[in-house]
C-alpha positions in Angstrom: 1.0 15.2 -5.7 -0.5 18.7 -5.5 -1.7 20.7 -8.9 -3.6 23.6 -7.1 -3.9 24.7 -3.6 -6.2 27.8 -3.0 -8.6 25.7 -1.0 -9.0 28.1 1.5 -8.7 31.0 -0.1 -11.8 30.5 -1.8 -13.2 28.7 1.1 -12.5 31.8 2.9 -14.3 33.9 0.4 -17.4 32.4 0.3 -17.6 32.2 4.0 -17.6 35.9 4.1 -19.9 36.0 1.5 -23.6 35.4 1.6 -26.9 36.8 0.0 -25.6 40.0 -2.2 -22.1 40.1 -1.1 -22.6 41.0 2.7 -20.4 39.8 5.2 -21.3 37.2 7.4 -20.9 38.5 11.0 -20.6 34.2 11.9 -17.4 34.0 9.7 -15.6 36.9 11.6 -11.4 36.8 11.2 -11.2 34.4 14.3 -13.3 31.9 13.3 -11.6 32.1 10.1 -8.5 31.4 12.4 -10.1 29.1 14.0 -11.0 27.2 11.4 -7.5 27.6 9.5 -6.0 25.9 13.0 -8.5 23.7 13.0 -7.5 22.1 9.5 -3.5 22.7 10.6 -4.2 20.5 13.9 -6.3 17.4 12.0 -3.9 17.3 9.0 -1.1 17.0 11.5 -2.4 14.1 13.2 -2.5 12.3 10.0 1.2 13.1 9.2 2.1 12.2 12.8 -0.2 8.9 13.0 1.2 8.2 9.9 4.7 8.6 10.9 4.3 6.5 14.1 2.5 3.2 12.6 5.0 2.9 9.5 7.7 3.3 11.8 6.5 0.6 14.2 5.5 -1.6 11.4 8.9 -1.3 10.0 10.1 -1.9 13.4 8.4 -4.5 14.7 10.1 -6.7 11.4 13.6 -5.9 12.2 13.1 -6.6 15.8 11.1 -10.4 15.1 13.3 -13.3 13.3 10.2 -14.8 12.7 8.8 -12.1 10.5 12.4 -11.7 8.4 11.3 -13.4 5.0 11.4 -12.5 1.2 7.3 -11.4 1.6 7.4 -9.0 4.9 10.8 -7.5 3.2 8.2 -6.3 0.7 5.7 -5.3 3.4 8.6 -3.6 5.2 9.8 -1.7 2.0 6.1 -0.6 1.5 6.2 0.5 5.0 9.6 2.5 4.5 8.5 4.4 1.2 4.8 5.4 3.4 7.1 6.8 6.0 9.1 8.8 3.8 5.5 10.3 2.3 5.5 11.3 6.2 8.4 12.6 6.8 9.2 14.6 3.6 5.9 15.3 1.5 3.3 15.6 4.5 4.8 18.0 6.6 5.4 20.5 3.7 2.1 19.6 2.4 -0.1 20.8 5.6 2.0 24.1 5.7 0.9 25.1 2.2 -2.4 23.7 2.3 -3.4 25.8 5.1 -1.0 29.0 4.6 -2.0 28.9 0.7 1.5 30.1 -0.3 4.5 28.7 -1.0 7.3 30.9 0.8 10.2 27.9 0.3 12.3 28.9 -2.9 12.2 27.2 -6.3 14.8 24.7 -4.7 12.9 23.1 -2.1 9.9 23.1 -4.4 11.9 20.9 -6.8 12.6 18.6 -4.2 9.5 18.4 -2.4 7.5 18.2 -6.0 10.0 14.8 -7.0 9.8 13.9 -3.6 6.2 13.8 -3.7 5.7 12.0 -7.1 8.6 9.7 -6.7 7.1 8.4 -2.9 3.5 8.1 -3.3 4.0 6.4 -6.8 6.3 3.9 -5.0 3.9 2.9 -2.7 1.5 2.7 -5.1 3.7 0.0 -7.5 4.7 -1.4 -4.1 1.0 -3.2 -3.6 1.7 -4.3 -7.2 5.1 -6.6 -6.1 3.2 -7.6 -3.4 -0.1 -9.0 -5.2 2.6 -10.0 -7.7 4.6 -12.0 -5.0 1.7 -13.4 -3.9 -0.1 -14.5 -7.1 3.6 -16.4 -7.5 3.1 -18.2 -4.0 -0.3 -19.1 -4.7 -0.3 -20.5 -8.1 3.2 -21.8 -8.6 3.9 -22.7 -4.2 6.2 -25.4 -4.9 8.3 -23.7 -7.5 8.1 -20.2 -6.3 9.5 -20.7 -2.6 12.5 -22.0 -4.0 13.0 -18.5 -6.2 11.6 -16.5 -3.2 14.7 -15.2 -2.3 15.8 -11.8 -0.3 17.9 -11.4 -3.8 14.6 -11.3 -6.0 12.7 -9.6 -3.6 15.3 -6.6 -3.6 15.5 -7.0 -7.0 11.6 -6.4 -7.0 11.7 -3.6 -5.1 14.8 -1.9 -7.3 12.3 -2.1 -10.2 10.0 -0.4 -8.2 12.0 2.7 -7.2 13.4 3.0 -11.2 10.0 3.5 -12.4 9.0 5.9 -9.7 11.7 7.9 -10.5 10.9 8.1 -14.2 7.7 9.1 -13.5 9.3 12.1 -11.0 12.2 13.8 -13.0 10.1 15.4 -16.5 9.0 18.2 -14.5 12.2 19.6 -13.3 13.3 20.1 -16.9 10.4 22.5 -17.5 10.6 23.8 -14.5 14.0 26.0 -14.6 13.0 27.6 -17.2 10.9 29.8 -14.8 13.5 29.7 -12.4 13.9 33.0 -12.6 10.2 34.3 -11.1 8.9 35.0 -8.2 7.4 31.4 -7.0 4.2 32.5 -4.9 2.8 28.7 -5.7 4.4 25.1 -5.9 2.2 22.7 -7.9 3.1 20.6 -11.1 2.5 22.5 -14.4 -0.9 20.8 -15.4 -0.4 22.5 -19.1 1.5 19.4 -19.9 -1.0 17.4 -21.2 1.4 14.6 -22.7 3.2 14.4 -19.1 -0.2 14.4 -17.3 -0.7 11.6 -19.2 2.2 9.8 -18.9 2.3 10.3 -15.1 -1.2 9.1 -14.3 -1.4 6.1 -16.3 1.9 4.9 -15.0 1.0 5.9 -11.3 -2.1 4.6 -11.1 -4.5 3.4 -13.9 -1.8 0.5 -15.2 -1.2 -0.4 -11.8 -4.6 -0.5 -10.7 -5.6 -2.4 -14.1 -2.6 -5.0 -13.2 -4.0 -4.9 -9.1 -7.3 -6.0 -10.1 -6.3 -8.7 -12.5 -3.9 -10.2 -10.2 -6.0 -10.1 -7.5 -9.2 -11.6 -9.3 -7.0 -14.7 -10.0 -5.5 -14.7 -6.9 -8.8 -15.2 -5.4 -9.9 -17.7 -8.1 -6.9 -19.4 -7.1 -7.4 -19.4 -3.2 -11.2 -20.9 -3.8 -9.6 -23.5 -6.0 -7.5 -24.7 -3.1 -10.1 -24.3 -0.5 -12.3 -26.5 -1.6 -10.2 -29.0 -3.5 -10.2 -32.6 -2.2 -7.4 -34.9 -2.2 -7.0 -37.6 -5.1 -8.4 -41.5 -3.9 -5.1 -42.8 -4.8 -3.0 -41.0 -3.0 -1.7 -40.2 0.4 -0.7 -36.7 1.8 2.8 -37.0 3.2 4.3 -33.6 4.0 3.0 -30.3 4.7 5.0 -27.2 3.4 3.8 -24.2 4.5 4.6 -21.2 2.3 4.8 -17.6 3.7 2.8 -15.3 1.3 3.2 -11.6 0.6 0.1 -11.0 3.4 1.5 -12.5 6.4 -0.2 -15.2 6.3 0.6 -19.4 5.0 -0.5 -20.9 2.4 -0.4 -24.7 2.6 0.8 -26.9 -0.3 0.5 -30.5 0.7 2.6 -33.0 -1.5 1.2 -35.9 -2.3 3.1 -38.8 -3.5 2.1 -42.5 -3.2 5.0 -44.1 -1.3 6.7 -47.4 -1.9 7.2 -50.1 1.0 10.2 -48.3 2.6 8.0 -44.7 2.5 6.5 -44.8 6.4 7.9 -48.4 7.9 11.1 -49.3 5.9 12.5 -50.2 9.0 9.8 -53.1 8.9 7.4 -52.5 11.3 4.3 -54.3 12.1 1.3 -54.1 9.9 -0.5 -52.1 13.1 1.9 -49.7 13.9 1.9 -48.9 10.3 -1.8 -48.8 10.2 -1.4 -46.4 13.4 0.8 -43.8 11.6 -0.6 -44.1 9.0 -4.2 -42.8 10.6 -2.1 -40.2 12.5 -0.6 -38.8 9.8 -4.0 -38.6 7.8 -5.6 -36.9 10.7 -2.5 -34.2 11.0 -2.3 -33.4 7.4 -6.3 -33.0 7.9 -6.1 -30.6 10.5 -3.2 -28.8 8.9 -5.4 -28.4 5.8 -8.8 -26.6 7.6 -5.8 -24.5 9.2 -4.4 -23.6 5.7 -7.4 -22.9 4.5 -8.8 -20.6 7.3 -5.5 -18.8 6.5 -6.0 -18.6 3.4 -9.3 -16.9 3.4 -8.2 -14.4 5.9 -4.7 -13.6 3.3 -7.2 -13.1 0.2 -9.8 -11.1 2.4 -6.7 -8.9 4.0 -5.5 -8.3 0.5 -9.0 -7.5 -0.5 -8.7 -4.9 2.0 -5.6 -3.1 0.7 -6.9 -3.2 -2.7 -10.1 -1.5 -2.0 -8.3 1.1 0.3 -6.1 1.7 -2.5 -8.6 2.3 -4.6 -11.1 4.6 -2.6 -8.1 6.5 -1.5 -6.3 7.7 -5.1 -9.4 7.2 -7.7 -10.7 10.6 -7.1 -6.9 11.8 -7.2 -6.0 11.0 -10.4 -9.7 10.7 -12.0 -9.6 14.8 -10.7 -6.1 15.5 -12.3 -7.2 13.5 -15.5 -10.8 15.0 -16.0 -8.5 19.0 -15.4 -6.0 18.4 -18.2 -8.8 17.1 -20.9 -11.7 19.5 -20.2 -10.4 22.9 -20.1 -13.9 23.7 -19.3 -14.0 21.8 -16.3 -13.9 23.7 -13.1 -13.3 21.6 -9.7 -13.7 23.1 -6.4 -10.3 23.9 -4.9 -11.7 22.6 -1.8 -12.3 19.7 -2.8 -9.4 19.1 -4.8 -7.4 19.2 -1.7 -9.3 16.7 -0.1 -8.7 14.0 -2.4 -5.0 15.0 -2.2 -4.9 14.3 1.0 -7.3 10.9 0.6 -4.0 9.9 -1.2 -1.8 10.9 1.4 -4.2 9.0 4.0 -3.4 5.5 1.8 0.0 6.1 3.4 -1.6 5.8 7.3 -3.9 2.8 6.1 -1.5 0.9 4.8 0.0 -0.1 7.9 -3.2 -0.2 10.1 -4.4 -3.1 7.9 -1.4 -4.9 8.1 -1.0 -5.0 11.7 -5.2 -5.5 12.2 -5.7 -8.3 10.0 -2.5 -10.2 10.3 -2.4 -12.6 13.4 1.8 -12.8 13.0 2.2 -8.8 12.9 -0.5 -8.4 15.6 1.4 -10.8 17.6 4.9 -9.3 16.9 3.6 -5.8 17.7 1.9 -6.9 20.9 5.5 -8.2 21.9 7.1 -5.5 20.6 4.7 -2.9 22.8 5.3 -5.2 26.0 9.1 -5.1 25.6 9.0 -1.1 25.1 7.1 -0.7 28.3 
């Protein structure tokens, strides 16, 4: 999502300019070299760490039966759209950052615009599905893994790429129109104020707004099943433990009171019963402080992704907001780039959280490294 890119160029200026318009002998034309390699070198070790960790992410869930479920096909889609940002936007995007212009035709910068708009905003509704997934587990657990299918989670993810692309195609139509000139720079025409609008608000501020609703009940939710106690009358007898969109379970103990023929309709003695009985108890106990531990470390690890989210594309699109309203406004080009970039960077967190705060990622990535070697 780039609107201006002549970061350096002014960078550049003022370097060489200090006190009454001398040149600084410190700033000579190889240390601006220097430093232009410098920012070339650091933004291409984000696009290649970026590259690497969605691919293994993405890997490391084909390659585990374990992980193939309706949830980590979401996390796995996430992981696919980050690597596309890699592959297709990030690339392009250090090249003009640090060149300062666009040499690529009006073609490429049609596609790499769209591409751009269309990848970042699917990863951002991507953490949507998968608080919304997750919200489902938690509050409706019973009813929900029944509907948690690979059907509705495709179907989830459809919905997803539809918007995104809505959001992408406006600007091509405007675009042609100047087909015809010399393109020196490749940014989205910010004199659309009604687009501007239309694009932040559906990228990021809805999403964001829907984010932090979900995830306030979501944790509302998890505290309620923390701490809440079994009824007197009545005696856990299974344990279902439901994948959520994190990783992690979420245990939903049934509880039914049983008739005689529940636990010895076969007739057995008065102490064995007693015995299983006690067992059971004790299992569906332990199972419980498991599920709960779990689901503390699900909410926390969701936490996480929220506030990375957040950190990472608020200055974004509060920048690109606050330059189409105040015509006044100035913001430093410099600076603008660097919360571009922030964005981009959601792309390489992402997956780091996933596979640090996850025990059945970690696990199935440790495997996966062993196998490799």
């Amino acid at each position: 999502m780039e609107l201006d890119n002549n970061s350096l160029d002014y960078f550049s200026s003022n370097l060489t300019e200090l006190g009454g318009g001398t040149a600084a002998p410190a700033w000579s034309e190889a240390s601006l070299l220097g430093l232009r390699v410098s920012v070339y070198v650091l933004l291409a070790v984000v696009t290649l760490a970026t590259m690497l960790s969605n691919a293994f992410v993405i890997a490391t869930i084909f390659m585990t039966r374990k992980l193939h479920t309706p949830a980590n096909f979401l996390i796995g889609s996430l992981a696919l759209t980050d690597l596309l940002v890699s592959i297709l936007v990030m690339p392009i995007s250090v090249v003009y950052t640090v060149s300062k212009t666009w040499s690529l035709g009006q073609v490429v910068c049609d596609v790499w615009l769209s591409s751009d708009i269309t990848f970042c905003t699917a990863s951002i509704l991507h953490l949507c599905v998968i608080a919304l997934d997750r919200y489902w587990a938690i509050t409706d657990a019973l009813e929900y893994s029944r509907r948690r299918t690979m059907r509705r989670a495709a179907a989830m993810v459809a919905v997803v790429w539809v918007i995104s692309i809505c959001i992408s195609i406006p600007p091509l139509f405007w675009r042609q129109a100047k087909a015809h000139e010399e393109l020196t720079e490749c940014v989205v025409n910010a004199d659309q104020i009604s687009y501007t609008l239309y694009s932040t608000f559906g990228a990021f501020y809805v999403p964001t707004l829907l984010l932090l609703i979900l995830y306030g009940r979501i944790y509302v939710a998890a505290r309620s099943r923390i701490f809440k106690t079994p009824s007197a009358g009545k005696r856990f007898t299974t344990a279902q433990l439901i994948q959520t969109s994190a990783g992690s379970s979420l245990c939903s103990l049934s509880s039914a009171s049983q008739h005689s023929g529940g636990v010895g309709g076969a007739g057995g003695s008065p102490l064995f019963i007693s015995s299983v009985k006690v067992k059971l108890a004790d299992s569906v106990l332990e199972r419980k402080r498991l599920c709960a531990a779990r689901e503390r470390k699900a909410t926390k690890t969701l936490g996480i992704i929220l506030g990375a989210f957040i950190v990472c594309w608020l200055p974004f699109f509060v920048g690109t907001l606050v330059m189409v309203i105040c015509k006044d406004c100035w913001f430093d080009p410099l600076l603008f780039d660097t919360f571009t970039w922030l964005g981009y960077l959601n792309s390489l967190i992402n997956p780091v959280i996933y596979t640090a705060f996850n025990d059945e990622f970690k696990q199935a990535f440790q495997k996966l490294v062993k196998l490799r070697r």
